[in-house]
C-alpha positions in Angstrom: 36.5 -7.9 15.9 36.7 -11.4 14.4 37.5 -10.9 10.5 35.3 -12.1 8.4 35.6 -12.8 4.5 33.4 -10.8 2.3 32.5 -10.4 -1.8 30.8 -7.7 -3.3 28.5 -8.3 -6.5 28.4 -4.9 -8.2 31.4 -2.2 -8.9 29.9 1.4 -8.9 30.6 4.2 -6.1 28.9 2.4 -3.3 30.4 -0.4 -4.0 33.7 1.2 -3.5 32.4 2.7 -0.3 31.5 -1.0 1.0 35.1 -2.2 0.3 36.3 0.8 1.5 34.2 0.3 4.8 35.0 -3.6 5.5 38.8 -3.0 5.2 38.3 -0.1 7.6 36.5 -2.6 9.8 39.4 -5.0 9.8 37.7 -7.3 7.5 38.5 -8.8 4.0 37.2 -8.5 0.7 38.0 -11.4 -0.9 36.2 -11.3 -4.3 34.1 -9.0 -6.3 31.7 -9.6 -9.5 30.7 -7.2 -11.7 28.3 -7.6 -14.9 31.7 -7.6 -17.3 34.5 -9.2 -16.6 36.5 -5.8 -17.6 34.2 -4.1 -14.7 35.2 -6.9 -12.3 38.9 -6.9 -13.2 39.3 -2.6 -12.6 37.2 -2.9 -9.5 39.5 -6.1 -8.0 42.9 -4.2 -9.1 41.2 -0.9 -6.8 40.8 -2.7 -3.9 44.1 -5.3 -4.5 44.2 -9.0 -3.7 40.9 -10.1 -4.5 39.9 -12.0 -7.1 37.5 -10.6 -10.1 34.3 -12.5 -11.1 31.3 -11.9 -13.9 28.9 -14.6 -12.7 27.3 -14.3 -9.3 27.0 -17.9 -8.8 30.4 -18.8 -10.0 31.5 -16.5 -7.0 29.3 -17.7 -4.8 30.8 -22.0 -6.0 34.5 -20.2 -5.8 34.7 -19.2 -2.5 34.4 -19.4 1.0 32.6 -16.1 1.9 31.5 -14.9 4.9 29.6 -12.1 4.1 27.6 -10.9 0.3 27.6 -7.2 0.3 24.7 -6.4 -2.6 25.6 -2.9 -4.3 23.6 -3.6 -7.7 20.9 -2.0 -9.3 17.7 -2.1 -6.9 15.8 -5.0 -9.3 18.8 -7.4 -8.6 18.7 -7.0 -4.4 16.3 -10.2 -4.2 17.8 -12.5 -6.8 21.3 -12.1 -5.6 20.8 -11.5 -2.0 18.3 -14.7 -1.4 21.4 -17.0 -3.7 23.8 -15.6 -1.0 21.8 -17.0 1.7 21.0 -20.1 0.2 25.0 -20.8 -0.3 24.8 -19.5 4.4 26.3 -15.8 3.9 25.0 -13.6 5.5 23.9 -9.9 3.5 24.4 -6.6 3.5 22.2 -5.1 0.7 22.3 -1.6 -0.5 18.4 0.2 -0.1 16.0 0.1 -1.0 15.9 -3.6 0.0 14.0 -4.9 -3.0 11.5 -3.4 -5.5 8.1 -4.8 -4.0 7.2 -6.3 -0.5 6.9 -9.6 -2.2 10.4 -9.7 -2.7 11.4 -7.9 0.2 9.0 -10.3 2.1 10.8 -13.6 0.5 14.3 -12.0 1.8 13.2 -11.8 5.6 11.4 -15.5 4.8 14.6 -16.8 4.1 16.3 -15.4 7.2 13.1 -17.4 9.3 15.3 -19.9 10.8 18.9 -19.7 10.4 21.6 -17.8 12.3 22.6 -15.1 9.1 22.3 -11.4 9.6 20.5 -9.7 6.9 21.6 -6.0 7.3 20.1 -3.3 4.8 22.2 0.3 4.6 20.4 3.1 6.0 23.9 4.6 6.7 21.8 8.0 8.0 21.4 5.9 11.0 25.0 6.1 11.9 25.5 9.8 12.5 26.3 11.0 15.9 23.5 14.0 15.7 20.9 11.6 14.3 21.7 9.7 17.3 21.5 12.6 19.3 18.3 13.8 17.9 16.6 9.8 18.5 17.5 10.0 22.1 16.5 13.4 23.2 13.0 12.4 21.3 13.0 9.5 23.1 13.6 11.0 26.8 10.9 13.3 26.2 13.5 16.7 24.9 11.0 17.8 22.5 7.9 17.1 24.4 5.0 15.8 22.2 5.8 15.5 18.5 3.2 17.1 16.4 4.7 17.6 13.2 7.7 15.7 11.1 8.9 17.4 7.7 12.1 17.7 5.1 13.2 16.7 2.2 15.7 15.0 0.1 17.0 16.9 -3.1 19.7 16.1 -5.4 20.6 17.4 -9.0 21.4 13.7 -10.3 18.4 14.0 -13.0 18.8 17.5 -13.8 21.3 17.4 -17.1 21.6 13.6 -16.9 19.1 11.6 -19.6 20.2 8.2 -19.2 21.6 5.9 -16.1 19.9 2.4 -14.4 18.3 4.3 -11.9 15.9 6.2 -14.8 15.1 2.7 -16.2 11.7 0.6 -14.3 13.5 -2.6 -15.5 16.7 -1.9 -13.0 15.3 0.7 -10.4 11.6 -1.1 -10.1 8.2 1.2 -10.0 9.4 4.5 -8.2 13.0 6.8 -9.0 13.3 9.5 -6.8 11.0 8.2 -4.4 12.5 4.9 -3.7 15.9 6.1 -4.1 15.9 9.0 -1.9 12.7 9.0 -0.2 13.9 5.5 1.5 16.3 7.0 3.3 14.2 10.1 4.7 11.7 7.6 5.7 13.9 5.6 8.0 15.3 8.5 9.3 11.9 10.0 10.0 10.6 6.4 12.2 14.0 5.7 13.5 14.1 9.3 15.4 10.5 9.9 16.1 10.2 6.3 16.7 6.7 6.4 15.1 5.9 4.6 12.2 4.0 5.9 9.1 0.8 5.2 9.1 -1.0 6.8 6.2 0.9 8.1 3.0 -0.7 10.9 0.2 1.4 11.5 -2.5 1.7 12.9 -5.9 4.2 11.8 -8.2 5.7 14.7 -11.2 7.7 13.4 -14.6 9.2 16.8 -15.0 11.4 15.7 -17.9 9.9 14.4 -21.1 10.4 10.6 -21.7 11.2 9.4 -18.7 9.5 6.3 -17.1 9.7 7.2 -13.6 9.1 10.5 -11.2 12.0 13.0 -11.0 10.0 14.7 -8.3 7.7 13.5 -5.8 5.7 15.4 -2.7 4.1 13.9 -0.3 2.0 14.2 2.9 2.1 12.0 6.0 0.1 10.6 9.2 2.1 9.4 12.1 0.8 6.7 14.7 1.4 8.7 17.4 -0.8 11.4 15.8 1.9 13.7 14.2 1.3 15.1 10.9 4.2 14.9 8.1 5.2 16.3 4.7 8.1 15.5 2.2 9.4 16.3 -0.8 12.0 14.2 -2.5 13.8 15.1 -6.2 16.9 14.9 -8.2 16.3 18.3 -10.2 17.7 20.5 -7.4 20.3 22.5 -9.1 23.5 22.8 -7.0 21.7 20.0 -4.2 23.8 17.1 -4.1 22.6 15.0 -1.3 20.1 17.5 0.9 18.8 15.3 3.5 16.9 18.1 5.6 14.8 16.8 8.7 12.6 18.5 11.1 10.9 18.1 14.0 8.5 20.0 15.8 7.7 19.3 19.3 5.5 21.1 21.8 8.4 22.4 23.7 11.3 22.3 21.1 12.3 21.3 17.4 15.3 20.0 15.5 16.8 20.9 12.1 19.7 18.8 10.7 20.9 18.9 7.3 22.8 15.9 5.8 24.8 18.1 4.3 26.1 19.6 7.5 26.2 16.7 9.5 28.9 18.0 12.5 25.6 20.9 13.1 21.7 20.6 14.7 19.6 23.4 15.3 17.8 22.4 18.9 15.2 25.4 18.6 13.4 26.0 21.9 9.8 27.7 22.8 11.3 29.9 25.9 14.6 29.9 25.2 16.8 31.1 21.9 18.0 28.4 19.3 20.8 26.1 20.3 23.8 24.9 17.7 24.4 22.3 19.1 27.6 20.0 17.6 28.9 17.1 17.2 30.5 16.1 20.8 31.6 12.8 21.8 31.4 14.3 25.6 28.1 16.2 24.9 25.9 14.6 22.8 23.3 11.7 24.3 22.7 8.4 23.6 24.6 6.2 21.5 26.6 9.1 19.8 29.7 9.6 21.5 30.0 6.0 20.4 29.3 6.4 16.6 31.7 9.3 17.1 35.5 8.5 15.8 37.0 11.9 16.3 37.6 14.4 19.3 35.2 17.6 19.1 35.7 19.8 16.2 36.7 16.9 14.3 34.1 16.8 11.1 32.6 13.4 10.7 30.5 12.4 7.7 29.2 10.0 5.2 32.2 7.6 5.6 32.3 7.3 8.9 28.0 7.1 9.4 28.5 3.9 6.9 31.5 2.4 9.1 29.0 2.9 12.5 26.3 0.6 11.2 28.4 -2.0 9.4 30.4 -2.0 12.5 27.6 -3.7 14.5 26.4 -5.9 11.4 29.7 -7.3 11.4 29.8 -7.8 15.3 26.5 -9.8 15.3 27.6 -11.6 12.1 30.4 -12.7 13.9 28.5 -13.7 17.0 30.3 -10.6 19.3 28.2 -8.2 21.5 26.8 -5.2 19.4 24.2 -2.5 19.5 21.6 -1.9 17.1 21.8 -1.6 13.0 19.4 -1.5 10.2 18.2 -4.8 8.9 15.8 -6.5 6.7 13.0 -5.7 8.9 13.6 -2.4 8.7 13.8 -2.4 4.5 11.1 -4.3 4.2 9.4 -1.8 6.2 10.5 0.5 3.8 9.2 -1.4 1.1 5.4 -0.9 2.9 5.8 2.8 3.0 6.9 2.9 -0.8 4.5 1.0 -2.2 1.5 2.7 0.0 2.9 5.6 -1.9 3.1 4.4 -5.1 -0.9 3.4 -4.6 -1.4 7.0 -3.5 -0.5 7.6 -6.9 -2.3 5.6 -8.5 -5.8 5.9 -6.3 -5.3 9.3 -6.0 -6.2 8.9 -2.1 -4.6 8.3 1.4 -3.3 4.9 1.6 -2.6 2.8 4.5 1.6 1.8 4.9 0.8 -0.3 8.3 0.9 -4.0 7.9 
């Protein structure tokens, strides 16, 4: 793979996945900017031989970057993601993509036109058994789809009072539901491949004083008919990243569970349950590809992040690739959030299809 420079603006823990992932790629991080300087300079000495920054722009001036990876708090993904562009980066920006579909809108504008890749992480996408699962929906495996359900449950807000993601002025309008829920809901079209079309949801504040939800349910229409239901919170004592999807089918259903990822339940109608594994010589699709490892081999969040950066960085460097998630797809995202967040507020089903 050609190697391409890259700077990352932000220094928390997936911002240190991102470096992690581009030197894993073969790629080179060349600079990183952080809202202190002291924040910059610990980031730059983890990753070695890059040099530390506390203003964006000054980055941006400084050096001859390939490629902005945008790991900041949610309300900075426009701002600094539409300056990389404007100096010809391309983007990778951490989800949700922005905090409205104004903005999100503005960032696909901006792509109208030129030859930069705007990539958005939906790393989910890049596990073998979620690639599994797309193509035996796909080739007809499950027979019609009638119902799509889960959840995504963490404990971050249980004990915790404070942190940016708590906060409207640096998350935007929705917590739980924006930072977990965008996840689940890419999942959910990128394996049914249905869109949302309706959204009902009801958002809870479980814990006095905070702005935002810490729990949100909510229930679903498909296009292709299906019905849907999710819930999505970060008061789930002991659940630290529970990303449960299921399908039902009219002659099957899957179960996967992010926090199993090597395992899928392939339940039948005639015939007993299946555990099916992760199996670069047995699974379908694209997934012996996105798998790294021989059988019995456990792959996980790593390695689903390295899958889809892998073909960002192949069409950023104008090689052949296959598919990844890009600012379409968050910006799509954006739709199904805010129809939610007008549930809310209307108390009603709301339309998420543009």
């Amino acid at each position: 793979m050609t190697e391409l420079r890259s700077a990352i603006v932000g220094s928390g823990f997936v911002a240190r996945v991102h470096a992690a992932t581009v030197r894993d790629l073969g790629g080179t991080v060349v600079a990183v900017c952080s809202r202190t300087r002291a924040g910059a300079e610990l980031f730059a000495d983890e990753v070695g031989d890059v040099t530390a920054y506390d203003s964006f722009d000054d980055l941006l001036r400084g050096e001859a970057v390939d490629v902005v990876h945008v790991c900041t708090p949610n309300a900075l993904h426009a701002e600094q993601a539409l300056l990389a562009l404007e100096y010809g980066s391309h983007v990778v920006c951490e989800k949700p993509l922005a905090t409205s579909t104004e903005e999100s809108g503005r960032m696909l504008e901006a792509l109208n036109g030129t030859d930069r890749i705007g990539a958005v992480a939906y790393h989910v996408r890049g596990y073998p058994l979620v690639e599994h699962m797309r193509a035996t929906v796909a080739g007809g495996g499950l027979g019609e789809l009638r119902v799509v359900h889960g959840r995504y449950v963490c404990d971050d807000a249980l004990l915790v009072s404070a942190g940016w993601r708590l906060l409207p002025e640096s998350s935007g309008p929705t917590y739980v539901t924006a930072d977990l829920g965008a996840h689940w809901f890419d999942l959910a079209e990128h394996v049914t491949g249905a869109r949302i079309s309706e959204v009902l949801a009801d958002f809870r504040t479980f814990v006095p004083g905070r702005a935002l939800e810490d729990h949100a349910s909510l229930l679903l229409r498909f296009d292709n008919g299906a019905a849907g239901s999710a819930e999505f919170s970060a008061l789930g004592p002991g659940r630290k990243n529970q990303l449960l999807f299921e399908l039902e089918g009219s002659r099957g259903g899957f179960t996967w569970d992010q926090e199993s990822p090597n395992e899928l339940l392939h339940r039948h109608a005639e015939s007993p349950t299946e555990i099916v594994v992760k199996d670069p010589g047995a699974n379908v699709g694209r997934a012996a590809r996105f798998a790294r490892y021989p059988p019995g081999h456990a792959e996980g969040y790593g390695d689903a992040f390295r899958v889809i950066l892998a073909d960002a960085y192949r069409a950023m460097a104008g090689e052949p690739h296959g598919s990844f998630p890009t600012f379409a797809d968050g910006h799509r995202g954006m739709q199904v959030l805010e129809a939610a967040l007008r549930s809310v507020q209307d108390g009603s089903w709301v339309s998420c299809v543009s």
